[in-house]
C-alpha positions in Angstrom: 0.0 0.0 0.0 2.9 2.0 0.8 3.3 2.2 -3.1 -0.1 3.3 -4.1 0.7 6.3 -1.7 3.6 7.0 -3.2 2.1 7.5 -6.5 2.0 3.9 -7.6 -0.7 3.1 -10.6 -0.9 -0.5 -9.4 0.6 -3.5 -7.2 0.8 -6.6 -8.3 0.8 -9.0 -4.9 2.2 -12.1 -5.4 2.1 -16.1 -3.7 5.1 -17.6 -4.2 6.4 -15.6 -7.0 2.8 -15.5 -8.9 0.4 -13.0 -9.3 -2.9 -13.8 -6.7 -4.3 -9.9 -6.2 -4.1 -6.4 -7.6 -4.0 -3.2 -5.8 -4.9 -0.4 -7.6 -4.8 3.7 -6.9 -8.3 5.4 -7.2 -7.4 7.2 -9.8 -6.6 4.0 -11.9 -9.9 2.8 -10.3 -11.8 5.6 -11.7 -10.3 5.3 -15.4 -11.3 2.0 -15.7 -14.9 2.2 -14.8 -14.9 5.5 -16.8 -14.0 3.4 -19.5 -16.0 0.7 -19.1 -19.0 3.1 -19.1 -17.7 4.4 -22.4 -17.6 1.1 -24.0 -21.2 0.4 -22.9 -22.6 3.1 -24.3 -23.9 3.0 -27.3 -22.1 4.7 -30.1 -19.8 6.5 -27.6 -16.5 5.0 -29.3 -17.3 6.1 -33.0 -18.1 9.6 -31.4 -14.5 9.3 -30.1 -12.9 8.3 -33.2 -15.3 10.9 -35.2 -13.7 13.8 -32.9 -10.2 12.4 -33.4 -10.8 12.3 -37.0 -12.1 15.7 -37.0 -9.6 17.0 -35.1 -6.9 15.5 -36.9 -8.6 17.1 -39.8 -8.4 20.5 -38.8 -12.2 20.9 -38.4 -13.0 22.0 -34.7 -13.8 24.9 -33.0 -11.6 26.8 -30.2 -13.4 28.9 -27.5 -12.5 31.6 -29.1 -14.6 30.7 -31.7 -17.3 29.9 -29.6 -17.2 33.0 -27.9 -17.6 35.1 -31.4 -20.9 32.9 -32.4 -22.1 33.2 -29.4 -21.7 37.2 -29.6 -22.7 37.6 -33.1 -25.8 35.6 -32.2 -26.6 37.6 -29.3 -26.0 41.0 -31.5 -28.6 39.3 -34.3 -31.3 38.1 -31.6 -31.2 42.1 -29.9 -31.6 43.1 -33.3 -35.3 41.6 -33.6 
């Protein structure tokens, strides 16, 4: 346990030299149901790979970005 304090991931705990249990870190703990929640979900890992595509590609949006359609469309809605 001493391990996991100190920033460990995991800790493999052995029985005569072979693996019998695993300790892991919460953080580790938390990835791993994260992504088991992904992998459940329906369609969640070809959004994924449709954002890494995109973004590969160039075609996103920063925040600055954001913020200007946000402002133009505030401008156009106090217009009418």
């Amino acid at each position: 346990m001493v391990a996991l304090a100190n920033g460990a991931d995991r800790v493999i705990v052995t029985r005569n030299g072979v693996p019998a249990a695993l300790m892991l870190g919460w953080s580790e703990w938390e990835g791993l149901l994260e992504t088991i929640d992904i992998m459940r979900t329906p369609g969640a890992v070809e959004d994924i790979k449709r954002g890494e595509r995109d973004v590969e590609a160039g075609e996103y949006a920063t925040i600055d970005d954001l913020i200007a359609d946000l402002q133009s469309r505030s401008e156009v809605a106090s217009e009418e």
